[in-house]
N, C-alpha and C positions, 0 to 999 in steps of 0.2 A: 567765462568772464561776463558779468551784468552790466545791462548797459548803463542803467547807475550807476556803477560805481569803475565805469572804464574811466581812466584818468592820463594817459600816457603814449607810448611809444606803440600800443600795437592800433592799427587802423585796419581793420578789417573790412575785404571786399564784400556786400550783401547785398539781399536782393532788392527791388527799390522799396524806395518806404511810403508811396506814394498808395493811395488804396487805389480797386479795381478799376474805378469808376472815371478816376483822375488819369490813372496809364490811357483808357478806351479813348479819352476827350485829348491827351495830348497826341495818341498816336494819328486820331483823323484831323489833327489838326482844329478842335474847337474852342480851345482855351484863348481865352483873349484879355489881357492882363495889360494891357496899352493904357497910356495916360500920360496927361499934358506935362509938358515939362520935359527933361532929356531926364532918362529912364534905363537902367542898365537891367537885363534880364539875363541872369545867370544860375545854371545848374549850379546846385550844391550836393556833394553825395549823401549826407545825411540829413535829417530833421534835427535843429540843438534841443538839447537836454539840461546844461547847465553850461549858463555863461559865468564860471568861475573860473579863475586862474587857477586856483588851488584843485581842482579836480576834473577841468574840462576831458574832452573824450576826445577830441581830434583836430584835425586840420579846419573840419567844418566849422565847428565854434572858433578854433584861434581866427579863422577870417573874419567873423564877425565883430571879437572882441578890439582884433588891431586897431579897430574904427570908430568904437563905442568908448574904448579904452585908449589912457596913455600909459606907456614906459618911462624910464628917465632916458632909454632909448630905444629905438627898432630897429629890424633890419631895414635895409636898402632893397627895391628892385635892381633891376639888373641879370648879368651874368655871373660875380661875384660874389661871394658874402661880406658882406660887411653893414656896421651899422652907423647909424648918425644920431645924434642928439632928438628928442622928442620932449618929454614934460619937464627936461631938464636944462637948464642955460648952461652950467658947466658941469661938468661929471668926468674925474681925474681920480687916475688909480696913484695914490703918492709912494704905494711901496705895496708887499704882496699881499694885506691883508688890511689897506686902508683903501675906502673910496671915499673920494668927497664927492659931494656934490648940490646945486643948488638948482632949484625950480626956477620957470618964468612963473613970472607974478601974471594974478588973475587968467589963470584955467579955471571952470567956474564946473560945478557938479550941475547936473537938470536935478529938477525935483525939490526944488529951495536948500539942496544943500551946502551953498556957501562957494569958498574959493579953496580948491586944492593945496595944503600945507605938506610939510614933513609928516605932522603925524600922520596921514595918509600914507605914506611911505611906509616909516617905522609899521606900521598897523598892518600895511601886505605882503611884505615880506616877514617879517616877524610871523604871521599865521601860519604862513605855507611852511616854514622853517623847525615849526614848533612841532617836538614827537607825538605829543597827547594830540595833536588835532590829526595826526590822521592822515594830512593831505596825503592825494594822489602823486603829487609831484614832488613831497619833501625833499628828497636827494638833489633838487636844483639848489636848495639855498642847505643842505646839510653841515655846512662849514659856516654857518652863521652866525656869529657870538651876539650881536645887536645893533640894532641901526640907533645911533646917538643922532638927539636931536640938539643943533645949536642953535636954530632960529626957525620963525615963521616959512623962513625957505627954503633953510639949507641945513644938512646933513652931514654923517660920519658913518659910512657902512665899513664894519669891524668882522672880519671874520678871523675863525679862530688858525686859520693856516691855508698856505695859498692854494688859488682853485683854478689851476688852468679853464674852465668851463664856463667862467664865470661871462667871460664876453664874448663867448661862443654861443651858447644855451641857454643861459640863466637870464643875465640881463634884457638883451635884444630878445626873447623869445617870450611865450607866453608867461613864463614865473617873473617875470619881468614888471607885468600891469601893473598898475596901480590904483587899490579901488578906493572909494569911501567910507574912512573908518565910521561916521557918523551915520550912513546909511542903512550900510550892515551890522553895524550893533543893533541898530533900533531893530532890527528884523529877527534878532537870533543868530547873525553870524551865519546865516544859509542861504546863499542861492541857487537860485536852478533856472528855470528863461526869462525872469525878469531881474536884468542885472542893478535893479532898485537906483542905481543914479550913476551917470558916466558924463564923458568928459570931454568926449572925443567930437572929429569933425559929423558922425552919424549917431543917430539915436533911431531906439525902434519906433516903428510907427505902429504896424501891425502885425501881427502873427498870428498866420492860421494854423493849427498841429496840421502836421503832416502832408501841409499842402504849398503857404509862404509865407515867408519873413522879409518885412520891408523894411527897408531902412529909409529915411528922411535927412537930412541936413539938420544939426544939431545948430540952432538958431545962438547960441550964448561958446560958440567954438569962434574964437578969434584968430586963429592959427590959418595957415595954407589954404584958401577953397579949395576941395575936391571938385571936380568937374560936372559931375552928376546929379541932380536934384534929389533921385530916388533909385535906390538898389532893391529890386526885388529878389531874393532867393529859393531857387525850386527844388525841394529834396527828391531826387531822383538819381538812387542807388544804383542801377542798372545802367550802363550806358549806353546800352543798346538804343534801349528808349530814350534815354538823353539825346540821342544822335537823331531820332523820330523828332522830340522835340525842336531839335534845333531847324531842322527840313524844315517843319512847317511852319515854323517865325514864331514861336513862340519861346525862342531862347533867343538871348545875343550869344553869348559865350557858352561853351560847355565843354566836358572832359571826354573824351573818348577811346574806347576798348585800344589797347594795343593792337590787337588786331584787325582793326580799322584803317589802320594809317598805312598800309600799300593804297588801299582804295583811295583813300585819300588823295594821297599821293597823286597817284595816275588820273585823279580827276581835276587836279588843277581849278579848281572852281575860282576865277578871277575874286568875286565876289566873297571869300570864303578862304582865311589865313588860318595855318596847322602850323603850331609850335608843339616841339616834341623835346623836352630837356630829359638831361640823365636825372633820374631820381635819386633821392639821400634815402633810399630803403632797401630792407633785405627781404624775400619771402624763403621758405621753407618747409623742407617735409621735416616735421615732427614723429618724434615716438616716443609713446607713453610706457616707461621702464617698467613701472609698476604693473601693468596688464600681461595675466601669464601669459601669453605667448611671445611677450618681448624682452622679459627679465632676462633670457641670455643675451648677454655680446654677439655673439656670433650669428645670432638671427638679427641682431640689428645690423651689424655690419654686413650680413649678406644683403641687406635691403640696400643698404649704402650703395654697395661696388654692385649691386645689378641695374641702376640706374645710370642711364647713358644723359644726363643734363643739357647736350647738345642736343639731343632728339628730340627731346621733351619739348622744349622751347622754339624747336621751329616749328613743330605739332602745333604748338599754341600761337604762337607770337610770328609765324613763319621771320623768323631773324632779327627778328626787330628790339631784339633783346640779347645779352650776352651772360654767359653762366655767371652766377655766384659762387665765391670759394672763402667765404664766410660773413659775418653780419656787418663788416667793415665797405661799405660802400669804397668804391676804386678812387673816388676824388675828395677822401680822408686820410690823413697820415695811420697806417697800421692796415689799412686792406692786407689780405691774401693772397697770393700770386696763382695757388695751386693745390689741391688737397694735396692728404694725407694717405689716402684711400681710392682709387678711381678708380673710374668706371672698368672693370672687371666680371663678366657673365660667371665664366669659368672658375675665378678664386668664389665665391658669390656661391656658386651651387656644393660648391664641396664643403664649404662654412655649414652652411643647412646641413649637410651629409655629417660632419665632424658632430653638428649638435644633436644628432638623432630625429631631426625634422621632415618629415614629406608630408604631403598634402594641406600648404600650413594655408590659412584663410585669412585674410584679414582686410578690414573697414578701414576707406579713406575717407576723413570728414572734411571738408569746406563746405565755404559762403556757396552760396548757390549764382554763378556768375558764370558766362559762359565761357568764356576765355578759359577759368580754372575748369569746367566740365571736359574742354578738349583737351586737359593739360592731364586731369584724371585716365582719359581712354589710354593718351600714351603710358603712363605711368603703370597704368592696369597690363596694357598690350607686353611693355617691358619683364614687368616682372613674372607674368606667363612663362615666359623664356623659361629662367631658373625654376618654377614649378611653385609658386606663389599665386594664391587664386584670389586678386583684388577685387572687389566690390565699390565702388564709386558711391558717394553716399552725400548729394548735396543737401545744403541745408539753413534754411531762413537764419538770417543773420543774429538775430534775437538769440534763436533755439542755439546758434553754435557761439557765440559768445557766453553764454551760462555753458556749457557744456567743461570747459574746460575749470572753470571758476569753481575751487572745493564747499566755498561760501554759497552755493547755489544750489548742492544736493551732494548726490552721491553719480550723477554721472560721468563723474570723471574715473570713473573706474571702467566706465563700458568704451572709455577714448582709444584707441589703437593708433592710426598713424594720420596724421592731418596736414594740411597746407596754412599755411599761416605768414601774412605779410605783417609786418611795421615797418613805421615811418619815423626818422630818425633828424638830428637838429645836426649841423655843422661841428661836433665836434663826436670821435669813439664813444665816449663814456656812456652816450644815449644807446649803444648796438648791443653792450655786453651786460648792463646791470638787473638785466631784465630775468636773468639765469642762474643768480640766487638761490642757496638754501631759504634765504626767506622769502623769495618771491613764489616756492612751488606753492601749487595750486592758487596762485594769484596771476602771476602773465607765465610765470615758467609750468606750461603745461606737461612738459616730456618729465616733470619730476626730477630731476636729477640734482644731486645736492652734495656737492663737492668742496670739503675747504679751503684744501688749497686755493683753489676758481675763485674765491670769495675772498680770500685775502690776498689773489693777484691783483682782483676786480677793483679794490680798493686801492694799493698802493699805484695802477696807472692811472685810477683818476684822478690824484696828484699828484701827481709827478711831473714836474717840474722840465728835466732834461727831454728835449723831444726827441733824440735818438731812442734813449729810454724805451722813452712809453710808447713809442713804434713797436720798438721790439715786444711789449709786455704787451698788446694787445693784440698781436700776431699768437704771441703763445696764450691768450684767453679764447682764441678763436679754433687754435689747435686743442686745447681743451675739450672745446664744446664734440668737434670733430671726434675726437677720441673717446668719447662715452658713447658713441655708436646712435644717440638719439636725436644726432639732427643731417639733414643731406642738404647743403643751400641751394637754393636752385639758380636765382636771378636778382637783381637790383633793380632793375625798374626802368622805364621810363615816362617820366607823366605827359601827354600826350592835350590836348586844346585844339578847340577848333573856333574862331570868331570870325563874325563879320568884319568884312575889311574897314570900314568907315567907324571900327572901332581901334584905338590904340591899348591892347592890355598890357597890366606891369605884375609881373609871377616874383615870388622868391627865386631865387638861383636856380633851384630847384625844380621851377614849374608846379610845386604843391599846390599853391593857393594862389588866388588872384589877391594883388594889393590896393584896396579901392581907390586909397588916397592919390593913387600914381597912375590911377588907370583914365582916360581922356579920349576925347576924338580923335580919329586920324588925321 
């Protein structure tokens, strides 16, 4: 997958993206990034790329755009999901395929572009929506018939049949924003880090590649002050060194390795608050069907039942993490209680025996991160058992996001088995659609392309009855299980560390920090 053209659910761990020179000045502590005024200094894990709704890449950009951009609404901080009103005064679903809704008068665009109307509206949802463009995200608004305009402020969103997801994901989430139709026509309809004219209570100030992005108080936001004068954000992939950073005062806030947090923990540092929420994602060992050594079943399934997922994860995460038993995070309706296939050494070696297999060799691909490098050794140690000779094969996050992407070359023929996390929205639909016959060689790297899967895939993301679509998404998860090319390992936990004289505000989640909500202690 390029990182161009990443737009969605998978967020991969890499290594930082900070160059050499920038790690050496943060680890001895020489960067000094202080300035008048209250100043919030927060790791970010990536560099952005494109502050577009319709194609952003991650968590990283949706933080920035929450702030730059409005919704007709957002989510809420907190412990809960839920969302409240933002560019919009009323916003009422009147039946399952009508939304009304009207703007507050004067939210004003920077850059001379006016005051926010409807057709701003119609204009951003309508694009992401439309097949010929493309988007990254189309499947947020894919039930879209059109947004009617009835005045300067208010609207008619029409879709063509009900979307359970619609105020789960779509709305509150990033396919949500609202850009300017005025701005991005003028430009060609393309952005990528200058998001040409926003709206929101922050605008950019500066941006260094690869080094910071600041944000300033958008002077023409009449809405809530945020607390903060100026947000700087540090792309620092690695959290090791994020954790280096924070030591030496040159972070407020920052994310940190799972395996960090006993230390943590046991260090108590008065000075120095660790929030560690359940994450809304899945990681996973992948297998590439198509690669001959894994076209049979039964060599995938032996990989399956020879991995003990309990071992794995204390190996890595010493406990601080609890298995996965499929892409359905436990605090969404349709998780998985329990494979289909477990851990098994014994069924495992005689699978290989039945398929005529001994001495089989094969390449594990992930980010280059160290948590997954000790999660590799286990994995490697494990399947030694059974007679499996693993190879660990880290790899800069650039190089392994093309890797799997068919649009990128032909290496996705030399993919064998890989580790791979995404990061999902409150509601299933975001865990399973990613596993398409038409997403292989787009996010669905293991290849596998199954109709039935595609036309379960579709009927629970509407589906209306929520006993239902429990049930249908349990059997999309047994699916995936049962084509032998995926093993889940873990869900997550996102894990923070801030200065106490700071109060931060997370999605439920703990994914991002919420600027507007974030304040002194």
């Amino acid at each position: 997958m390029a990182l161009t053209t990443l737009n969605r659910r998978q967020i991969l761990i890499g290594a930082s993206v900070l160059g050499a020179s920038t790690v050496a000045a943060m680890s001895s502590g020489k960067l000094a990034w202080a300035a008048e005024g209250k100043i919030l200094k927060v790791q970010n894990d990536q560099d952005i790329a494109v502050l577009d709704p319709a194609n952003r890449n991650g968590w990283w950009e949706e933080m920035v755009m929450f702030v730059i951009f409005n919704g007709l609404c957002q989510f809420k901080s907190g412990k809960t999901w839920a969302w409240q009103l933002d560019a919009a005064q009323t916003l009422e679903q009147v039946d399952p395929t009508t939304i009304k809704f009207t703007l507050k008068p004067g939210i004003m665009w920077t850059n001379g572009f006016g005051e926010m109307t409807s057709e701003d509206v119609k204009f951003s949802y309508e694009r992401i929506a439309d097949p010929k463009a493309n988007a990254g995200y189309q499947l947020d608004w894919a039930p879209l018939k059109e947004v009617e305009i009835v005045d300067k402020y208010s609207g008619i969103i029409h879709l063509t049949k009900a979307f359970p997801p619609l105020f789960n994901s779509t709305l509150p989430h990033g396919s949500g924003l609202i850009l300017c139709k005025a701005a991005v026509t003028k430009h060609g309809g393309a952005i990528t880090t200058d998001p040409l004219a926003t709206s929101g209570p922050y605008k950019i100030k500066e941006w260094i590649a690869r080094q910071k992005l600041t944000l300033e108080r958008n002077e023409l936001w009449k809405g809530p002050q945020p607390y903060f004068d100026e947000i700087q954000l540090i792309p620092i992939a690695d959290l090791k060194t994020a954790e280096i950073g924070y030591d030496s005062g040159d972070l407020d806030v920052t994310k940190v390795s799972i395996s960090s947090i006993p230390q943590l923990r046991s260090a108590a540092d008065p000075k120095t608050v660790l929030t560690v929420d359940p994450a809304l994602a899945y990681t996973w060992l992948g297998m590439n069907i198509e690669h001959p050594k894994l076209k049979d079943l039964r060599v995938r399934r032996a990989i399956q039942q020879a991995i003990d997922v309990n071992g794995v994860l204390q190996a890595a995460y010493f406990g601080e993490v609890t298995p996965a038993f499929g892409s359905v995070p436990p605090s969404l309706d349709g998780h998985r209680t329990k494979n289909i296939y477990p851990y098994d050494p014994a069924a495992s070696k005689k699978l290989l025996a039945d398929a005529g297999v001994t001495g089989l060799k094969l390449r594990l691909d992930f980010n280059n991160d160290t948590d997954l490098v000790t999660m590799g050794l286990a994995l490697q140690a494990q399947l030694k058992v059974v007679g499996i000779d693993l190879t660990i094969h880290p790899m800069d996050s650039a190089a392994f996001d093309a890797e799997g992407t068919q649009a990128q070359g032909n290496s996705w023929k030399d993919m064998q088995i890989f580790i791979v996390k995404f990061t999902t929205s409150p509601d299933p639909s975001w865990t399973t659609s990613w596993f398409t016959c038409s997403q292989v060689g787009v996010w669905n790297w293991q290849r596998v392309c199954d109709k039935s899967y595609d036309t379960l895939n579709d009927v629970a993301t509407y589906e209306t009855d929520p006993a239902k679509r429990i049930k249908e998404y349990v059997q999309l998860q047994d699916k995936l299980e049962e084509s032998g090319a995926y093993l889940f390992l873990d869900n997550g936990v996102n894990a923070w560390i801030s200065k106490s004289s700071i109060k931060p505000a997370w999605t439920p989640d703990g994914q991002w920090l919420m600027f507007r909500d974030t304040t002194a202690a």
